[in-house]
C-alpha positions in Angstrom: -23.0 16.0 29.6 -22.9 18.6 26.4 -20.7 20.8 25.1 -21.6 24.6 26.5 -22.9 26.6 23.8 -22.7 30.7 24.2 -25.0 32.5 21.6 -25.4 35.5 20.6 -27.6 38.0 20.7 -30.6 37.9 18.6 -30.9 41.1 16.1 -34.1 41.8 14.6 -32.8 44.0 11.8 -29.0 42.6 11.7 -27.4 46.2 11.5 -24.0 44.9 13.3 -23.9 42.7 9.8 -22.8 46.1 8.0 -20.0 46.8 10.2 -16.5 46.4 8.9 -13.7 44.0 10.1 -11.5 45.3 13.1 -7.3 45.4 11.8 -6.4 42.5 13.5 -8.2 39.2 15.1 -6.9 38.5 18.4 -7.2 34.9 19.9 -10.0 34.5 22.7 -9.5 32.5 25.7 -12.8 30.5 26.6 -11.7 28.4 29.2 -8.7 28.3 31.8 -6.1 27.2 30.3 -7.7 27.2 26.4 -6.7 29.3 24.2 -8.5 29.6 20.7 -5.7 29.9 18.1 -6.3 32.6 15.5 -6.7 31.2 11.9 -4.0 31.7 9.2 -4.6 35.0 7.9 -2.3 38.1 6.7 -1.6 41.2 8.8 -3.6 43.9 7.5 -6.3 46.1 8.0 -8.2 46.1 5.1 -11.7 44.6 4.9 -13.0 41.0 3.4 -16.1 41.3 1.2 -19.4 39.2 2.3 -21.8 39.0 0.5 -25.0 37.5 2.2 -26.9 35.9 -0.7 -24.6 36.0 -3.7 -25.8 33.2 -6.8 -24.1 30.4 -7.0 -23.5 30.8 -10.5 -22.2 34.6 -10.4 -18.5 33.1 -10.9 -18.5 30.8 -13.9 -14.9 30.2 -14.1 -13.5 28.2 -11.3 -11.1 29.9 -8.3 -7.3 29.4 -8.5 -8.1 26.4 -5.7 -5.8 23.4 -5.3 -7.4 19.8 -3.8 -3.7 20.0 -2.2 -4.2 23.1 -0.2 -1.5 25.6 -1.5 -0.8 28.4 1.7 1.0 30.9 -0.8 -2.8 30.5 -2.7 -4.9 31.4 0.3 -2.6 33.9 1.6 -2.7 36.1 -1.4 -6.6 35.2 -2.0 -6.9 36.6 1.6 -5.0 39.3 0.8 -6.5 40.4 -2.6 -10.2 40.0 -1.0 -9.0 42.5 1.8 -8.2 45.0 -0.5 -11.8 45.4 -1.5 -12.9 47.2 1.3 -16.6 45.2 1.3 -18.6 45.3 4.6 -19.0 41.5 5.8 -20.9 40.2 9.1 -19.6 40.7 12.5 -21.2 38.1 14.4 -21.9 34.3 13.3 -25.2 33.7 11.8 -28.1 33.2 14.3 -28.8 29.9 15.9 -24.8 29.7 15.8 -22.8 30.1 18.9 -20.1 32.4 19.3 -18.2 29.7 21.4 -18.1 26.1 21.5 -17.2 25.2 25.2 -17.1 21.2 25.3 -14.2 18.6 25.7 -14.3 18.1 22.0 -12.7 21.6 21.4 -8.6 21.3 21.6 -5.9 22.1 20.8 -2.7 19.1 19.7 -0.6 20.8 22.1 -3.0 20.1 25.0 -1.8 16.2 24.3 1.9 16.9 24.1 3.4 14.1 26.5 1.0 12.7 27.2 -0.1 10.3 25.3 -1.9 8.2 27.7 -5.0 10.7 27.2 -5.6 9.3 24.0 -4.2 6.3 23.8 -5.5 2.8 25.7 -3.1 -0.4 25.2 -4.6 -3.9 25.5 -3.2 -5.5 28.5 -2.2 -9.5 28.2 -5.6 -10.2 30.2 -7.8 -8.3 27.3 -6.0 -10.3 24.8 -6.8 -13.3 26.6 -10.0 -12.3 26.9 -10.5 -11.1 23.1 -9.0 -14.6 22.5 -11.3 -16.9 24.2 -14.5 -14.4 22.6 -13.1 -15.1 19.2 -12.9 -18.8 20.3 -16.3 -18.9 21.4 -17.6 -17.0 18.4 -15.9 -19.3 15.5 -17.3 -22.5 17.6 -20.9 -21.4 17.9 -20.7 -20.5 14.1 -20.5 -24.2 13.2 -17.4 -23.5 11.3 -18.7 -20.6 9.3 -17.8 -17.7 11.3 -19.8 -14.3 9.8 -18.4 -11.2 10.8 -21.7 -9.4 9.8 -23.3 -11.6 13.0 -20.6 -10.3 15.5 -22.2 -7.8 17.9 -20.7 -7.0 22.0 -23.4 -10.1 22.3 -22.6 -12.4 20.2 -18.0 -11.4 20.9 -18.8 -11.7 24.9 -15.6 -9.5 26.2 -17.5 -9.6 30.4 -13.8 -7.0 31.3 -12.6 -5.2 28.3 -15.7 -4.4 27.4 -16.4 -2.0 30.3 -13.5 -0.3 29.0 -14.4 -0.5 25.1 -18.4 1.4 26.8 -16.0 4.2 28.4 -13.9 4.7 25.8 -17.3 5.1 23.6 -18.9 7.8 25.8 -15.1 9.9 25.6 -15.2 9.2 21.4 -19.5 10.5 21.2 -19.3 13.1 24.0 -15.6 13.7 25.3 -12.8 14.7 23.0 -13.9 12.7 19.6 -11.4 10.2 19.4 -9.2 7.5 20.8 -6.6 5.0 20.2 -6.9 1.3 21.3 -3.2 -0.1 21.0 -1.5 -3.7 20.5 -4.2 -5.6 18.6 -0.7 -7.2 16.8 -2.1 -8.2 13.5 0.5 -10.9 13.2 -1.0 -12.6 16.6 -3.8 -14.5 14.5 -3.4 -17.9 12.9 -5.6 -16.0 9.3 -6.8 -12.7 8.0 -10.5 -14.1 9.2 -9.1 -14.6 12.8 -7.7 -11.0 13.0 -11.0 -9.5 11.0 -13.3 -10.8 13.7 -11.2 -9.5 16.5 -11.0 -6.2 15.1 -14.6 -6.3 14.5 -15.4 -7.8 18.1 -13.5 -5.3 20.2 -15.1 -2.3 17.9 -18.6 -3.2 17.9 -18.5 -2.1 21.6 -17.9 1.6 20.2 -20.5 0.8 17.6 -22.4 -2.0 16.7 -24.4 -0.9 13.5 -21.8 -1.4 10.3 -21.8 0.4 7.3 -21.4 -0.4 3.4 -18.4 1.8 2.2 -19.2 1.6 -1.5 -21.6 0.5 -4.1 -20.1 -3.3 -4.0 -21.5 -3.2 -0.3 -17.9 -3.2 1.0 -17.7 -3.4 4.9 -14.3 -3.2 5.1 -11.8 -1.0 3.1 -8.3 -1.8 2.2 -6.4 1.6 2.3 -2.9 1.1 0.8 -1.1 1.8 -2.3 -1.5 -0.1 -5.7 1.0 1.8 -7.1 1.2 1.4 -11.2 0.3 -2.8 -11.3 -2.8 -2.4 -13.6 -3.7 -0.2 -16.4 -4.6 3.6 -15.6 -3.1 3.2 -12.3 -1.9 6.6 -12.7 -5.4 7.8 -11.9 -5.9 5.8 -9.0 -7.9 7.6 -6.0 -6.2 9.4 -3.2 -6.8 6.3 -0.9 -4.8 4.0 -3.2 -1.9 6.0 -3.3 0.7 7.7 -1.2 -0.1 11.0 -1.6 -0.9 13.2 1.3 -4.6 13.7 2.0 -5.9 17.8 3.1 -8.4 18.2 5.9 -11.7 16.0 5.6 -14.7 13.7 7.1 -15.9 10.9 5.5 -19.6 9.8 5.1 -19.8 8.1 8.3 -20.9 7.9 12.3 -17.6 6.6 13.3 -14.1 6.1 11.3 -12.6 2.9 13.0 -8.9 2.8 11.4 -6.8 -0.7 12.0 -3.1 -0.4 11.0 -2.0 -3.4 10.1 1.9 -2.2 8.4 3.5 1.3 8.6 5.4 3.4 5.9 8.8 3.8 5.5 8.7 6.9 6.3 5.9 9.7 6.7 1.9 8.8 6.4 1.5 10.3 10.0 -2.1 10.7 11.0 -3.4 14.1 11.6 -6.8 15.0 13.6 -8.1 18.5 14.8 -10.9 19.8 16.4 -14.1 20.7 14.2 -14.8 22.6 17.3 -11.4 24.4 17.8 -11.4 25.5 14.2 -15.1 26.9 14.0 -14.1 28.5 17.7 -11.3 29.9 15.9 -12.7 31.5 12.9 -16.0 32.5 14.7 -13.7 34.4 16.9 -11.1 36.1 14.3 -13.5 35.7 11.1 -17.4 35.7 11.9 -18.3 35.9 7.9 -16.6 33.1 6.8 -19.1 31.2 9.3 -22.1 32.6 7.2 -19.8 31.4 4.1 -19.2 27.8 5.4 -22.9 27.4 6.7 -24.6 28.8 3.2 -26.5 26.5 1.2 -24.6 27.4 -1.7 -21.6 24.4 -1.9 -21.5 22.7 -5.5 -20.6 19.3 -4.5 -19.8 17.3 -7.5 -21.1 14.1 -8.0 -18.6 13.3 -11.0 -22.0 11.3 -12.9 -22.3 13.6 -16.2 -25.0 11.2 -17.4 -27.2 12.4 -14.4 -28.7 15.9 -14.0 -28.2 17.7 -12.5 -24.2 16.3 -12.0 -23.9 18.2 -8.8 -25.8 18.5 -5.1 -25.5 21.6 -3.4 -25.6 21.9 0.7 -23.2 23.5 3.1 -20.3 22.0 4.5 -20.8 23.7 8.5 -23.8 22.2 9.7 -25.6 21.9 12.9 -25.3 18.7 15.1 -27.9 17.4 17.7 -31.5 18.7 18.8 -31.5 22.5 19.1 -27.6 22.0 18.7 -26.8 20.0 21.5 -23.6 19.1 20.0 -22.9 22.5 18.3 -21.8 23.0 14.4 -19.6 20.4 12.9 -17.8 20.2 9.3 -19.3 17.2 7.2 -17.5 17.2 3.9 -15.1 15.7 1.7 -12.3 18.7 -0.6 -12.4 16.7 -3.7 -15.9 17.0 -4.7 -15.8 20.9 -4.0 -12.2 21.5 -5.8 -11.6 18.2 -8.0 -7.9 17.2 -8.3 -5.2 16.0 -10.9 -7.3 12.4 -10.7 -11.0 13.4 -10.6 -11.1 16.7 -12.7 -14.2 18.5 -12.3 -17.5 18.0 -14.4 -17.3 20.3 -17.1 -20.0 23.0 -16.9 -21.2 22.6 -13.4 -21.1 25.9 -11.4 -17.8 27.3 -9.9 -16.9 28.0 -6.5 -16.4 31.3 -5.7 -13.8 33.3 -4.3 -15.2 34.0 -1.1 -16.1 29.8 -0.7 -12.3 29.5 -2.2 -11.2 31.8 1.0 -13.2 29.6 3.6 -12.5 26.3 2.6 -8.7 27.0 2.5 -9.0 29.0 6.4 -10.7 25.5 7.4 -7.9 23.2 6.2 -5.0 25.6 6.9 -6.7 26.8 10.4 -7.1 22.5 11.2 -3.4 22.1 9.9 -2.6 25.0 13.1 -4.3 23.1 16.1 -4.1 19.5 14.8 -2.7 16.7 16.4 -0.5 14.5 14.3 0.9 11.2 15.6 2.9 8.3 14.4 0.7 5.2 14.8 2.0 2.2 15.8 1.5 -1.1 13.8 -1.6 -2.9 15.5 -3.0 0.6 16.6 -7.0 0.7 15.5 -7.9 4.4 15.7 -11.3 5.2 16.4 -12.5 8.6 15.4 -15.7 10.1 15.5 -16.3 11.8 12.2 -18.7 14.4 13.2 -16.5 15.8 15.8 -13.0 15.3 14.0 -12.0 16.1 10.8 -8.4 13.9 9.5 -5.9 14.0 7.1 -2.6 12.1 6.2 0.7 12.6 5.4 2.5 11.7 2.2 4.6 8.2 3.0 7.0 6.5 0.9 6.5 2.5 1.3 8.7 -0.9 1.9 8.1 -3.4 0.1 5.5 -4.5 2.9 3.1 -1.5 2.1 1.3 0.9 4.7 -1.9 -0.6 5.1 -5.0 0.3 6.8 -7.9 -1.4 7.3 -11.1 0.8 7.9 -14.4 0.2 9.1 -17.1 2.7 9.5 -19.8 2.0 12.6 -22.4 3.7 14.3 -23.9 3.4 17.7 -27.3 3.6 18.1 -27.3 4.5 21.9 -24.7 7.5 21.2 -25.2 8.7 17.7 -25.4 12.3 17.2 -28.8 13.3 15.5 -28.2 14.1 11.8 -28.7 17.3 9.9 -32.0 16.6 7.7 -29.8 17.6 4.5 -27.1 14.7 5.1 -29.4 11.9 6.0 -29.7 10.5 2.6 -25.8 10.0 2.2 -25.6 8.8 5.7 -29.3 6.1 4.9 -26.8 5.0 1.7 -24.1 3.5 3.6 -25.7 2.3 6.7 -29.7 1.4 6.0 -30.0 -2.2 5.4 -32.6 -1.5 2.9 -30.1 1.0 0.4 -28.9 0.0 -2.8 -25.5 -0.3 -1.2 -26.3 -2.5 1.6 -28.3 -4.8 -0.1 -25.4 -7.7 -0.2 -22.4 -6.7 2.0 -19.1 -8.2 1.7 -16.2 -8.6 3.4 -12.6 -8.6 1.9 -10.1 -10.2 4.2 -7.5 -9.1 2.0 -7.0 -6.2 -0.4 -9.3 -7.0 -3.2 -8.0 -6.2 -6.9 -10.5 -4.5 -8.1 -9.0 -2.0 -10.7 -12.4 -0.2 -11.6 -13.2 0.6 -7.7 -9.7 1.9 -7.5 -10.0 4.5 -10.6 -14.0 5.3 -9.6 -14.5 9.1 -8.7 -18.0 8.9 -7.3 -16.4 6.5 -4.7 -15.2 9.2 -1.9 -14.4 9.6 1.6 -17.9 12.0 1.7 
């Protein structure tokens, strides 16, 4: 069953846009139980200017905007925007509801202790059974085993699978995400072994596999190279051990397998897209008009091609006349650029307002998320359109954190796509696309020191 989506009002003439703010945003309970938490913002009364169709190019020089969200930044951007006194909306856009009502809207403290609502681990009989499927699959492939042929029919699981189907329905139309636990990496005889049972047990969440990157990549290596090859210093967010802000990645579903841990730190964080855009619908209406504008410079870091940039919004609509409500689909780097992928010089700037929004999303996420120490063996399965993630700074062993991702779809349960993101969505997963022309799979981390350095190669 869908989420419960409360609407507005219809205005013909939208005079309630030209109202001003109210002194304070209160929190707004929508269910027993559920409270919205208000978004990070200062105590005052003064207004926040809106304004509804303002030219993406009216600010040439770029906000004072961090990739690594900075709260003493928004606070006093908040604070100096206030002091304007500019009328702004009070109500969301039309066609957007005021309230998201579904199981994928929470909080992180609705899962404190108890764990067991997110988190299934394999008992001995589904590793026995995951054992003899993998058995069964490498002796029917003549002793050429294919991951890209593994599907639930060809990795036969008659037990765990029921579970694996339910566990799908709770990641497309329950609460976004789960945890499968104790797929022990060090189990399997070879990196192929454990790659086909990772594979094998997730194709029951989703059986369509995409191509991460332009070398057709089906499988991603995230760990830190640290400085072993020239220009290492520049290395991508992914290859390093920085934390990560608030995000989605260009996919259906983000299938995580942890195969080592940090030292210390690289938690994993998730929140709600729901819970935040309940949130600052309920405390901040404009900032909704600002998020769903189609006004976002998204840069494509390709100065040869023109134009260098796309533009879309970054709150979009999910699912035939909504039936999954707005979601988030974007990636920060693109929209801010950071230390390792400046910004294309002359594309247009973000402006303040945008600056304001993007910053209440991440810090408003950082408020309701739930953060989590994974265990090693733990795959966590995500779905993108309902969850946005993030990661914690680690420091490493010597045996690196390492993560092994996958990104799947499933054609029963996918949510119907914005027209405006189907193209970067076609990219990774249509078999005809540039990038899925000749997919490969790296068992191991591949040293590739070009794919480690490239910019246009993002989460989004």
């Amino acid at each position: 069953m869908g989420p419960t989506l409360v609407y507005p009002p219809l205005a013909e003439n939208h005079p309630h846009l030209l109202k001003s703010f109210p002194a304070e945003a209160t929190s707004t309970t929508n269910e027993p139980g559920w409270t919205t938490p208000k978004p990070i913002t200062p105590q005052a009364s003064a207004q926040v200017p809106y304004p509804l169709h303002q030219s993406i190019t009216e600010e040439p020089t770029q906000p004072d905007i961090e990739w690594d969200p900075s709260l003493e930044t928004y606070l006093a951007r908040v604070e100096r925007l206030a002091k304007l006194g500019e009328t702004l909306p009070q109500t969301v856009p039309e066609g957007f509801p005021t309230v998201i009502q579904s199981a994928r809207a929470w909080d992180g403290a609705d899962f404190a202790g108890n764990e067991s609502a997110y988190v299934y681990t394999l008992t001995d009989d589904d590793v026995e059974e995951v054992d003899q499927a993998l058995a069964i699959f490498i002796k029917q492939s003549n002793g050429n085993p294919d991951p890209e042929m593994i599907t639930p029919e060809t990795f036969l699981l008659p037990n765990l699978g029921k579970k694996l189907i339910e566990l799908a329905e709770i990641i497309h139309n329950g609460q976004g995400f789960y945890v499968i636990r104790a797929l022990d990496p060090d189990y399997f005889d070879s990196s192929l072994e454990k790659i086909l049972a990772y594979v094998g047990i997730t194709s029951y969440l989703g059986e369509t596999k995409a191509c991460q990157d332009a070398g057709g990549s089906r499988l991603l290596h995230i760990k830190d190279r640290g400085m072993a090859f020239p220009g290492a210093e520049m290395r991508q967010a992914p290859y390093s051990n920085v934390g990560q802000p608030f995000h989605t990645d260009a996919c259906d579903l983000l299938i995580m397998y942890v195969n080592n841990l940090a030292h210390s730190g690289g938690k994993f964080q998730l929140a709600s897209s729901a819970q935040i855009y309940n949130s600052i619908a309920s405390a901040r209406p404009d900032v909704i008009h600002t998020l769903s504008s189609d006004t976002w410079i998204f840069d494509k870091f390709t100065p040869h091609l023109q134009p260098p940039y796309e533009i879309r919004p970054i709150l979009l609509p999910f699912g035939e006349k909504q039936k999954h409500g707005p979601s988030f689909f974007y990636s920060r780097r693109p929209l801010t650029g950071s230390p390792v992928a400046p910004r294309t010089t002359g594309i247009p700037a973000m402006t303040e307002r945008q600056a304001e929004a993007l910053d209440m999303v991440h810090f408003t996420a950082v408020g309701c998320q739930l953060k989590f120490e994974a265990r090693r063996g733990d795959v966590v399965c995500v779905n993108n359109l309902a969850v946005m993630h993030a990661r914690e700074g680690f420091t490493d062993f010597d045996d690196k954190r390492h993560i092994i991702r996958l990104w799947l779809r499933n054609k029963r349960l996918e949510w119907p796509k914005p027209e405006i993101i189907r193209p970067v969505l076609d990219l990774k997963y249509d078999t005809r696309s540039e990038w899925c022309k000749r997919p490969v799979w790296h068992l191991d981390p591949p040293t590739v020191p070009e794919r480690l350095l490239a910019r246009r190669f993002t989460c989004s």
